[in-house]
C-alpha positions as CSV (number, residue, x, y, z in Angstrom):
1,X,21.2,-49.2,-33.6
2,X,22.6,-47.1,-30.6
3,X,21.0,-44.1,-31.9
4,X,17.4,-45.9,-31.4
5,X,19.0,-46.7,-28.2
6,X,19.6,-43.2,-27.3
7,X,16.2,-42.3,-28.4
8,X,14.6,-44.7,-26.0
9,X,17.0,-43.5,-23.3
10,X,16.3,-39.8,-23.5
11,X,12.4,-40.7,-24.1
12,X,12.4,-42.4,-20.6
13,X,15.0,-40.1,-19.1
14,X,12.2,-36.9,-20.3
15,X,9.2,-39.3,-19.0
16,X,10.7,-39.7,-15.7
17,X,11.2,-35.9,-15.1
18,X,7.5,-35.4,-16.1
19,X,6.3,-37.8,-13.6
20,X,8.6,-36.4,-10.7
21,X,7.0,-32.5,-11.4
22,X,3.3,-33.9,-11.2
23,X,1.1,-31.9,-9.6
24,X,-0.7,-33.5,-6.3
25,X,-4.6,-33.9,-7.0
26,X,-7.1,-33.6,-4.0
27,X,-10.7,-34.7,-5.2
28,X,-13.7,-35.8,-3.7
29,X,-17.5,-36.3,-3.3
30,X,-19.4,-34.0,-0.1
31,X,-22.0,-36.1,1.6
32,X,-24.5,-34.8,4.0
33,X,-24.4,-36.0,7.6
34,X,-25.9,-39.1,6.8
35,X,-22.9,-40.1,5.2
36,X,-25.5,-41.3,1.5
37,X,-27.4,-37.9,0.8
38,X,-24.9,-35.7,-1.8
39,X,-24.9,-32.1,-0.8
40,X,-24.9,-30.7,-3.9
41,X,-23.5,-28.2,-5.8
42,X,-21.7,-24.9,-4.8
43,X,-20.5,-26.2,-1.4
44,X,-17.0,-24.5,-0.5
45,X,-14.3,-26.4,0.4
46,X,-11.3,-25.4,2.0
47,X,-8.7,-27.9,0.7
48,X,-5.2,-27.0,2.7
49,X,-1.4,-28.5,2.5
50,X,0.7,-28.2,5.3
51,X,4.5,-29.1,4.2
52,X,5.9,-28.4,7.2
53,X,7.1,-25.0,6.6
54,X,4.2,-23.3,5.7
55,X,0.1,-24.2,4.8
56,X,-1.0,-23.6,1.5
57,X,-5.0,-23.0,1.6
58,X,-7.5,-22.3,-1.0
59,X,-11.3,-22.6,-1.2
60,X,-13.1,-24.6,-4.0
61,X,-16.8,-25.4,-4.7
62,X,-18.8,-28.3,-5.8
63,X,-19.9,-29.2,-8.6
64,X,-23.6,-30.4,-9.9
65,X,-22.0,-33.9,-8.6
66,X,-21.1,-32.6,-5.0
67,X,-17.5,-33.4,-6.3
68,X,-14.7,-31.0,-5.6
69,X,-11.4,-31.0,-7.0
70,X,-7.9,-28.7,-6.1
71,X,-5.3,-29.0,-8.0
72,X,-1.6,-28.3,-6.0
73,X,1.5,-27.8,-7.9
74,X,4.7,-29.4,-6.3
75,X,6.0,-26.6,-5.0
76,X,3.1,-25.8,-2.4
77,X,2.0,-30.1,-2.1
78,X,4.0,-33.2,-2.3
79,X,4.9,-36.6,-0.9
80,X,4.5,-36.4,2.6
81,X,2.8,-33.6,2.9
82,X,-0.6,-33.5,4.9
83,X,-3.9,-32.6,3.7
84,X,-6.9,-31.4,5.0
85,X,-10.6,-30.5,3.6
86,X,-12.9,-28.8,5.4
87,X,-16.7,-28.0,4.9
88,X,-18.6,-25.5,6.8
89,X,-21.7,-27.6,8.7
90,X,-25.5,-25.9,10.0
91,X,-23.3,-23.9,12.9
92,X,-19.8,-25.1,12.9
93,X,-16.9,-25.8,10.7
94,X,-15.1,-28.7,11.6
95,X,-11.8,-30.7,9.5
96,X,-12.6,-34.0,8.1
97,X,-9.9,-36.4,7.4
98,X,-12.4,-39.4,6.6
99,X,-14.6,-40.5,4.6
100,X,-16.1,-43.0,7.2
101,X,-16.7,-40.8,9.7
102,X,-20.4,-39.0,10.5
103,X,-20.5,-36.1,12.8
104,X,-24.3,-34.6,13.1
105,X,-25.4,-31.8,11.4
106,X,-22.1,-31.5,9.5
107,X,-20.8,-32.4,5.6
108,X,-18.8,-35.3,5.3
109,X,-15.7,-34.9,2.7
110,X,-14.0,-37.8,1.8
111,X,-10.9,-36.9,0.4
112,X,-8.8,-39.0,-2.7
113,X,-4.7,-37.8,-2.5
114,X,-3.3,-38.4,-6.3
115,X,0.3,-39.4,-5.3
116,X,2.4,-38.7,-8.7
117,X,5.6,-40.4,-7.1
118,X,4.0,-43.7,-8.0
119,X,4.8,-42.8,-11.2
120,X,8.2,-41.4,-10.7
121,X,9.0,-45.2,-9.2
122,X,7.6,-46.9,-12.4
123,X,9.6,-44.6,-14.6
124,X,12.8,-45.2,-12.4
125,X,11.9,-48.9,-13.0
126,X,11.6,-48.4,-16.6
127,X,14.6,-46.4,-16.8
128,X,17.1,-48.8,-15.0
129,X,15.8,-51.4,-17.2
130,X,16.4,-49.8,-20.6
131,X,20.2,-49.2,-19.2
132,X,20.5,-52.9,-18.1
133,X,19.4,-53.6,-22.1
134,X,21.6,-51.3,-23.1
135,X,24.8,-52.7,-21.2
136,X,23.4,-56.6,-22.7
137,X,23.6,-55.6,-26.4
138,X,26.6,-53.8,-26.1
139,X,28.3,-56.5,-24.2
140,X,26.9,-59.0,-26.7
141,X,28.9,-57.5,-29.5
């Protein structure tokens, strides 16, 4: 009994260190300026994460879909860390931070942040739970 009870324990102790290490996912669709029209594939995106310290920038293209998607890893992007995507228009380049705003004769990007902490929390729930379990059955004995 309290080795399947150290099993558990470890397995949600391991699944909790996953979740806290998970990369932070920008995605998104590019829209023409009328906010409906997709603009198609091979657009370049500049996705960027500013931590504070430093900005972490790369460029990325759409797809057949007019999706993008940039993949950080926690040590360059994480919770609380501000993104931007921007997408060069007919004559300017401007930073969109919406995906409900139209500016004429620009690409609209709306951007989707994958926060992995949301996990972390669940996992910490999880975890304090399997301890409170595993103070009841030994207590019970």
């Amino acid at each position: 009994m309290k080795a399947k009870l150290f099993g558990i324990v470890t397995v949600l102790a391991i699944l909790m260190s996953v979740a806290v290490l998970a990369d932070v996912d920008v995605h998104g669709i590019v829209y023409q300026s009328d906010n409906s029209t997709f603009a198609g594939s091979g657009i370049e995106v500049t996705v960027e994460c500013d931590n504070g310290d430093s900005v972490v920038s790369d460029v990325v293209q759409t797809d057949v879909n007019s999706e993008y998607d940039k993949l950080f890893d926690t040590a360059d992007c994480g919770l609380g860390d501000t993104v931007f995507a921007s997408v060069p228009g007919d004559e300017q380049s401007k930073e969109v931070t919406s995906g409900n705003v139209v500016l004429d004769n620009l690409y609209i990007v709306p951007i989707n942040l994958s926060v992995p902490e949301f996990s972390a929390i669940a996992a910490s729930v999880a975890f304090a739970g399997a301890g409170v379990g595993f103070l009841a059955l030994r207590r019970r004995k």
